[in-house]
C-alpha positions as CSV (number, residue, x, y, z in Angstrom):
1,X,2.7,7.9,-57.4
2,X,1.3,10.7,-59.1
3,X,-1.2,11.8,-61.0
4,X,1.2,11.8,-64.0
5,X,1.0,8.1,-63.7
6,X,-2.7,7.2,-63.6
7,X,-5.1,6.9,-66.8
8,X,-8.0,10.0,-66.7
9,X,-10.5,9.4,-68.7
10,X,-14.0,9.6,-69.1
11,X,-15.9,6.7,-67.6
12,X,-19.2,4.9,-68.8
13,X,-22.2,2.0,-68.3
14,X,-19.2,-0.3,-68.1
15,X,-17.3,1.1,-64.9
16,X,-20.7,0.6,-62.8
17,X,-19.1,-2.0,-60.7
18,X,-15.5,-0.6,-60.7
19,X,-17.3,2.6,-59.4
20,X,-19.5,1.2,-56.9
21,X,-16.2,-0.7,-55.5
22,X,-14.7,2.6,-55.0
23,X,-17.7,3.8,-53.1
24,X,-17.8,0.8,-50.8
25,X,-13.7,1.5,-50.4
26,X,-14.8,5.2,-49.5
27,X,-18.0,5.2,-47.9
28,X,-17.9,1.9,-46.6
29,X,-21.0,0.7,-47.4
30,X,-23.5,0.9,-50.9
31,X,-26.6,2.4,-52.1
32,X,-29.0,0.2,-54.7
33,X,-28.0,-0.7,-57.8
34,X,-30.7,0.6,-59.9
35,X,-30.5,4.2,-58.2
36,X,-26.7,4.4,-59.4
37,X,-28.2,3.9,-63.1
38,X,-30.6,6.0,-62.4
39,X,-28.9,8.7,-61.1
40,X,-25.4,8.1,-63.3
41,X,-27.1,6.8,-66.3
42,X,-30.9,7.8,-67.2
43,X,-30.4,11.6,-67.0
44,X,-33.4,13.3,-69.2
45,X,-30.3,15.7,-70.6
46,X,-28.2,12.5,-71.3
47,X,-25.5,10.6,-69.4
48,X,-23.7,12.3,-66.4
49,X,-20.2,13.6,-67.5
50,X,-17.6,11.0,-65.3
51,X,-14.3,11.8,-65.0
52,X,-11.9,8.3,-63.2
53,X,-8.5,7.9,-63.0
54,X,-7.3,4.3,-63.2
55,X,-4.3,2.7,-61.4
56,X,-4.7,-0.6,-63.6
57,X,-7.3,-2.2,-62.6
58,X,-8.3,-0.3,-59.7
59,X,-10.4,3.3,-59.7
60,X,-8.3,5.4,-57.7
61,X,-10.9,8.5,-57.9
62,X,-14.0,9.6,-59.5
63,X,-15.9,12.9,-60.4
64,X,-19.6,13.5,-61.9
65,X,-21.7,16.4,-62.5
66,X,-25.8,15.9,-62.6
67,X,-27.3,17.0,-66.2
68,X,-30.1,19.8,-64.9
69,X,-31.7,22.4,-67.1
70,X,-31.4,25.7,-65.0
71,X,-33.7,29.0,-65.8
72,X,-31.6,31.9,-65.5
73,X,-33.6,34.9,-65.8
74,X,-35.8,34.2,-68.8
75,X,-33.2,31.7,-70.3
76,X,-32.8,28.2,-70.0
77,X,-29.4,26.7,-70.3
78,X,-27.5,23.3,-69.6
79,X,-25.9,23.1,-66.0
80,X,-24.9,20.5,-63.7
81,X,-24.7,20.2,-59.9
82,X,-21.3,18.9,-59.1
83,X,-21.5,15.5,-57.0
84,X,-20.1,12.0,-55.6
85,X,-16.6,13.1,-55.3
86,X,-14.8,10.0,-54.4
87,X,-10.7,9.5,-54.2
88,X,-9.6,5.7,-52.8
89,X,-8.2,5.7,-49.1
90,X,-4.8,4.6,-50.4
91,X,-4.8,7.4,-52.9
92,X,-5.2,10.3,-51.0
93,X,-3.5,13.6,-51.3
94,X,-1.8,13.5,-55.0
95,X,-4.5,16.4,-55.7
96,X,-6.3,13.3,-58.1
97,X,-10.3,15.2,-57.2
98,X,-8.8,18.3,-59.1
99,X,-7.6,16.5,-62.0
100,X,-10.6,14.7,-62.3
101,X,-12.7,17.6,-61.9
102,X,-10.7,19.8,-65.0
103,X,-11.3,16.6,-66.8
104,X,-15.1,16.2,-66.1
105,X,-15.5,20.3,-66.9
106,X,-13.7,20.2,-70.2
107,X,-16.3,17.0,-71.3
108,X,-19.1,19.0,-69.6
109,X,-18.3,22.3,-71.7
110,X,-18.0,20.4,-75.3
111,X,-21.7,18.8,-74.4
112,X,-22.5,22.6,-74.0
113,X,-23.4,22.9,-70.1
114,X,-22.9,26.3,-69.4
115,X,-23.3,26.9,-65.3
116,X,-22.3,24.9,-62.5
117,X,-23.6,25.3,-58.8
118,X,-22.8,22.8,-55.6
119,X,-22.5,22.3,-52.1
120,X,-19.3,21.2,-51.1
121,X,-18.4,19.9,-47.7
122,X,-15.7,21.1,-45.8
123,X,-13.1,18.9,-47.1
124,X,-13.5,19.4,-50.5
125,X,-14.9,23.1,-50.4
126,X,-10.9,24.3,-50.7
127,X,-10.1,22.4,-53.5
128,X,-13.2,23.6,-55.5
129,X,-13.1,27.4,-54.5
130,X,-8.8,27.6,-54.5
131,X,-8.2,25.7,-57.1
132,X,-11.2,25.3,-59.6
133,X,-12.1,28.9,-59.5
134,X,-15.4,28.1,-58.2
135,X,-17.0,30.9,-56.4
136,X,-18.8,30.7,-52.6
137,X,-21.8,33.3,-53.1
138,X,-23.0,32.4,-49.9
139,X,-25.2,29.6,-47.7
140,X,-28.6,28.0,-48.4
141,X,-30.1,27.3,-44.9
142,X,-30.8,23.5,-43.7
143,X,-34.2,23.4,-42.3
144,X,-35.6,20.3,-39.6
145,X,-38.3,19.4,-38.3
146,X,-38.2,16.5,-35.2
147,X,-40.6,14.2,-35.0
148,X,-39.5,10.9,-33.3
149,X,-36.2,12.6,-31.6
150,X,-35.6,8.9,-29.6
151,X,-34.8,7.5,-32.9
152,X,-31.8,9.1,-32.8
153,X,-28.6,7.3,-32.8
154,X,-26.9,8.9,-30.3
155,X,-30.0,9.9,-28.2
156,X,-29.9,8.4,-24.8
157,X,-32.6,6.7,-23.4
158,X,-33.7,7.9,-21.0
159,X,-34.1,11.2,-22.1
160,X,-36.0,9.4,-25.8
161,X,-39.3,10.0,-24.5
162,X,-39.2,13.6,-22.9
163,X,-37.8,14.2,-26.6
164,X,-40.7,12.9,-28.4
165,X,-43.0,14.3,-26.4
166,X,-41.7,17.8,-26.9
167,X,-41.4,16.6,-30.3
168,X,-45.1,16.0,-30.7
169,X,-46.0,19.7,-28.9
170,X,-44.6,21.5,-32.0
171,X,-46.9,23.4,-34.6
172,X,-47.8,21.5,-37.4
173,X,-48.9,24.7,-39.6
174,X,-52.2,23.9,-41.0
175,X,-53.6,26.0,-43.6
176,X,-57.2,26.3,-43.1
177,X,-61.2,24.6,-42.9
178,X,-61.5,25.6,-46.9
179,X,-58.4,23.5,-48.2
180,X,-58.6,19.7,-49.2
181,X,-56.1,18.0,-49.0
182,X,-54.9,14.3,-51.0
183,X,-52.2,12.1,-51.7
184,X,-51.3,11.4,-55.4
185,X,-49.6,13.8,-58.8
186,X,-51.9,16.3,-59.2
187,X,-53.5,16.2,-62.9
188,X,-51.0,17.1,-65.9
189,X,-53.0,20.7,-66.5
190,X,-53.3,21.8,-62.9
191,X,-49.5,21.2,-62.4
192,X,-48.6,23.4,-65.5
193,X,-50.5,25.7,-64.1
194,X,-48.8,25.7,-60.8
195,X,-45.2,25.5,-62.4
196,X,-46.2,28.5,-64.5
197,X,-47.3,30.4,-61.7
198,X,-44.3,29.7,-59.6
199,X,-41.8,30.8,-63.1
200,X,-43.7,34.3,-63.0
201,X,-41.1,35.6,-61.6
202,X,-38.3,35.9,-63.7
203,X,-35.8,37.6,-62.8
204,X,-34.3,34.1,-60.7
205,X,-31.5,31.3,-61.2
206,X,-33.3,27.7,-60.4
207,X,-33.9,24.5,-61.5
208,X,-36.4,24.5,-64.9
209,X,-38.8,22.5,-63.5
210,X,-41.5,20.6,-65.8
211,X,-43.8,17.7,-65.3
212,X,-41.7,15.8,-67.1
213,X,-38.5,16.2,-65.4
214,X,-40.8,15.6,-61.7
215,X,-41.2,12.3,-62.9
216,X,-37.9,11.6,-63.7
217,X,-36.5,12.9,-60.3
218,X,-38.9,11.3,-58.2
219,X,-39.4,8.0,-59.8
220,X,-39.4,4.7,-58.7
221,X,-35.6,3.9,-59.2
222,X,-34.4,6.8,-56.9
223,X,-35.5,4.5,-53.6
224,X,-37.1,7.2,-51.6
225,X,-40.7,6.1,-52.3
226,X,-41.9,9.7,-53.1
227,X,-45.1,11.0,-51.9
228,X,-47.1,13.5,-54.0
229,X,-49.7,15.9,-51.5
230,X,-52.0,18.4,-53.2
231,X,-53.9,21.1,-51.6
232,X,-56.8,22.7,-53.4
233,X,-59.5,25.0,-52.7
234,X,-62.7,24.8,-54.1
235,X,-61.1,22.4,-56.6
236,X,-58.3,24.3,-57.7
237,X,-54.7,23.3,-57.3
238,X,-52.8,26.3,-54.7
239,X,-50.4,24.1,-53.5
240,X,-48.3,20.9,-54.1
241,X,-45.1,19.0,-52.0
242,X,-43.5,16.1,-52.5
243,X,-41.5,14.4,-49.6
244,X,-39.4,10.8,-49.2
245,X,-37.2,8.9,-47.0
246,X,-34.6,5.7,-48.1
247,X,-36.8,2.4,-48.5
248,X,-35.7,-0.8,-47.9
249,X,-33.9,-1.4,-51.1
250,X,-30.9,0.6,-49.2
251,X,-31.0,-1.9,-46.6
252,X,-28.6,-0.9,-43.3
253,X,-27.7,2.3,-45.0
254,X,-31.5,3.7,-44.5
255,X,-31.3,6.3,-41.7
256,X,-34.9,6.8,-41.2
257,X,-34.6,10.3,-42.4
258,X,-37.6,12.1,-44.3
259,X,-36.7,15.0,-47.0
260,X,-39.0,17.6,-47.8
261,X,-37.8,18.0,-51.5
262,X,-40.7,19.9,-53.0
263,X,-43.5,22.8,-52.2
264,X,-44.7,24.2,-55.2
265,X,-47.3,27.2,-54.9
266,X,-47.1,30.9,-53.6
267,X,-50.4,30.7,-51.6
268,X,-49.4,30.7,-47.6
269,X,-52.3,28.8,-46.6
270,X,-52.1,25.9,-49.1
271,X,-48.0,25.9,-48.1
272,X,-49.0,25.6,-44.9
273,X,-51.5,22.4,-45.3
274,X,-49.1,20.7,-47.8
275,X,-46.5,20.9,-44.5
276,X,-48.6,19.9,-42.1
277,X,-49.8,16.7,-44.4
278,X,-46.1,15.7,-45.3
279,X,-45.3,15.8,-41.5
280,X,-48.0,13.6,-40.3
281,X,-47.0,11.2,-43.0
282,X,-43.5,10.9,-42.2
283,X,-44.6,10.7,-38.7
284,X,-46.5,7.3,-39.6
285,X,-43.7,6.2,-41.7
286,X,-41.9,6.1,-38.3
287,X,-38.9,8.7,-39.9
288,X,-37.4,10.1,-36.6
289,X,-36.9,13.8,-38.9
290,X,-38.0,15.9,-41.4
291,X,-35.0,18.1,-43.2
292,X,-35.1,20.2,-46.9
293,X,-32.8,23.3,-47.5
294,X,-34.3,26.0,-48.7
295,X,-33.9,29.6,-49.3
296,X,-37.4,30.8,-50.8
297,X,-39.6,33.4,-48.6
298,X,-43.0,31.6,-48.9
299,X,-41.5,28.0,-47.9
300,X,-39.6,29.4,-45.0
301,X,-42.8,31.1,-43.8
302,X,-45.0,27.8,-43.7
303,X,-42.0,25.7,-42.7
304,X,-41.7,28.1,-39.5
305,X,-45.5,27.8,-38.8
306,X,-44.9,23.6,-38.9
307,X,-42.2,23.6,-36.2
308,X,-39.2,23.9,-38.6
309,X,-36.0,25.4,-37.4
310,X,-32.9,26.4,-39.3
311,X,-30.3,24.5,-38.3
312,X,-26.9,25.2,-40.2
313,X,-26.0,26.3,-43.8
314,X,-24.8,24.9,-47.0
315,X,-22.2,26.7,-49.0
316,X,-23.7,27.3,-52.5
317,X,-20.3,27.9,-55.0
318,X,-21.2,28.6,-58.6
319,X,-18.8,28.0,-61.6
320,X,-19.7,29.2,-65.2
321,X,-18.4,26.8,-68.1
322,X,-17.1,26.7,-71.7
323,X,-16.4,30.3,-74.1
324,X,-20.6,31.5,-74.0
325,X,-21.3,34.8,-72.1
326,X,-22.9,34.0,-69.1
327,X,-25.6,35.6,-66.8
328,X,-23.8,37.6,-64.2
329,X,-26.8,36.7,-62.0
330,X,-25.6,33.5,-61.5
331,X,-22.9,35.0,-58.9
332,X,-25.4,36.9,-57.2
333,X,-26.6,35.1,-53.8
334,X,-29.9,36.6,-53.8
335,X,-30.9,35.4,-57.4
336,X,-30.7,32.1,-56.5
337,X,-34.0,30.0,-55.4
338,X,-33.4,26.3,-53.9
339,X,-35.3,23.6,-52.4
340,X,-34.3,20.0,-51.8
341,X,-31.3,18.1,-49.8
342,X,-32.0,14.6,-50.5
343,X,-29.6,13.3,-53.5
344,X,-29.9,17.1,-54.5
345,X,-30.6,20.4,-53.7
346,X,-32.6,21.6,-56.7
């Protein structure tokens, strides 16, 4: 069988289960429900595009790009970040991902997205860069942090507790006696005031962050059970993070992982204290580490100082999209600015 002989077309609310069969076919197991709505579904720039081919019945492959408003210089365009690339076991190699993925683009470029970005793994990365004429600008570092190393799958142990010892000797990068720290979203002006401060610089390709689209990211229905910590000085906002782990809605699937997914600010010290804070609650939320990649100077500084280390990179590949001229920034590494590695990198 070929591709010839499947149906491609664009799927929608009413594949939910036919998808989530395929993932349990691929993955072999599930995430929640509500966070494939979510994620598929309750966009704030609309529906995902959703490229399936169909053998019958039966979802042989599927394709998706997440809806995310991107600032590229002083503009602010449509993109997507290419995800959930799924072909069935017993439909493997009859090239069915790249069909699907020319299918999702052309949707993608009559709903007007204009720039792609992604971070392929290595089975997929050849198909993407050889045949869909993405291009690899370069690698956005993984970052950890241990904190209860035993908790490790494959740890053995007897050598668990020497591990979480050393675990607990590592820098936790406080910022300093004059910065308060609390737990909770910040207040709607002193957060528009941090997200402008951190857009001053414009001459960048990243996510257009706004209070409104924090919300949606880190809601309820994503499962992570997202923690807001603010750092202030004298009562004034310097700093902000937001950090999660799988709750118990994912049920055996939760891997007791914590994700660093935000750190908003350009003041070191307040960085620093927003790290600190986010490791000591992981720590009592019992996740064994703490991961986010990142490539922006002033996180990596005051992930350094809190006992992070870089541990392998993530091959950014950028694509632009539909007839528009598009930024030539966009294929320059060094423009881009990323933090995030949960269900994103943003």
């Amino acid at each position: 069988m070929t591709t010839e002989t499947l149906e491609i077309r664009q799927a929608g609310r009413d594949d939910l289960q036919a998808i989530r069969q395929l993932y349990q076919a691929v993955r072999g197991n599930n995430r929640p429900e509500d966070f494939d709505r979510w994620r598929w579904f309750d966009s704030p720039d609309g529906e995902c595009p959703m490229a399936i081919a169909l053998d019958g019945e039966i979802i042989a492959g599927f394709y998706t790009l997440w809806p995310v408003r991107l600032r590229i210089g002083a503009a602010v365009v449509l993109g997507g970040q290419s995800m959930d690339t799924m072909t069935h076991p017993d439909y493997q190699g009859r090239r069915i991902f790249t069909t699907l993925a020319k299918a999702c683009y052309e949707t993608a470029a009559a709903c007007d997205f204009q720039v792609l970005y992604g971070f392929p793994n290595t089975l997929s990365y050849p198909g993407f860069v050889r045949r869909l004429d993405w291009n690899h600008t370069g690698d956005i570092q993984h970052w950890v942090r241990l904190l209860r190393p035993s908790h490790h799958p494959r740890m053995p142990g007897v050598v668990g507790p020497f591990a979480d010892l050393a675990a607990r000797a590592l820098p936790r990068g406080r910022g300093g006696r004059d910065i308060e720290i609390s737990m909770g979203k910040p207040e709607s002006a002193a957060l528009r005031d941090l997200l402008e401060s951190w857009r001053d610089d414009s001459g960048l390709c990243r996510i257009e962050r706004t209070p409104e689209w924090l919300d949606w990211r880190y809601a309820h229905a994503a499962a992570h059970d997202y923690e807001w910590i603010c750092a202030r000085r004298d009562g004034i906002l310097v700093a902000a993070g937001i950090w999660g782990m799988q709750n118990a809605d994912w049920g055996d699937v939760a891997d007791g992982r914590a994700h660093l997914v935000e750190l908003l600010g350009a003041e070191s010290a307040g960085l620093r204290a927003v790290v600190g804070a986010v490791i000591g609650r992981a720590t009592t939320r019992r996740a064994w580490i703490l991961e986010t990649v990142t490539n922006i100077p002033p996180v990596i500084s005051a992930l350094r100082r809190g006992g992070f280390f870089s541990h392998r990179g993530a091959p950014l590949i950028v694509r632009a999209l539909g007839d528009s001229e598009v930024d030539n920034r966009i294929f320059d590494h060094t423009s881009w600015r990323f933090m995030g590695g949960d269900l994103d990198t943003m």
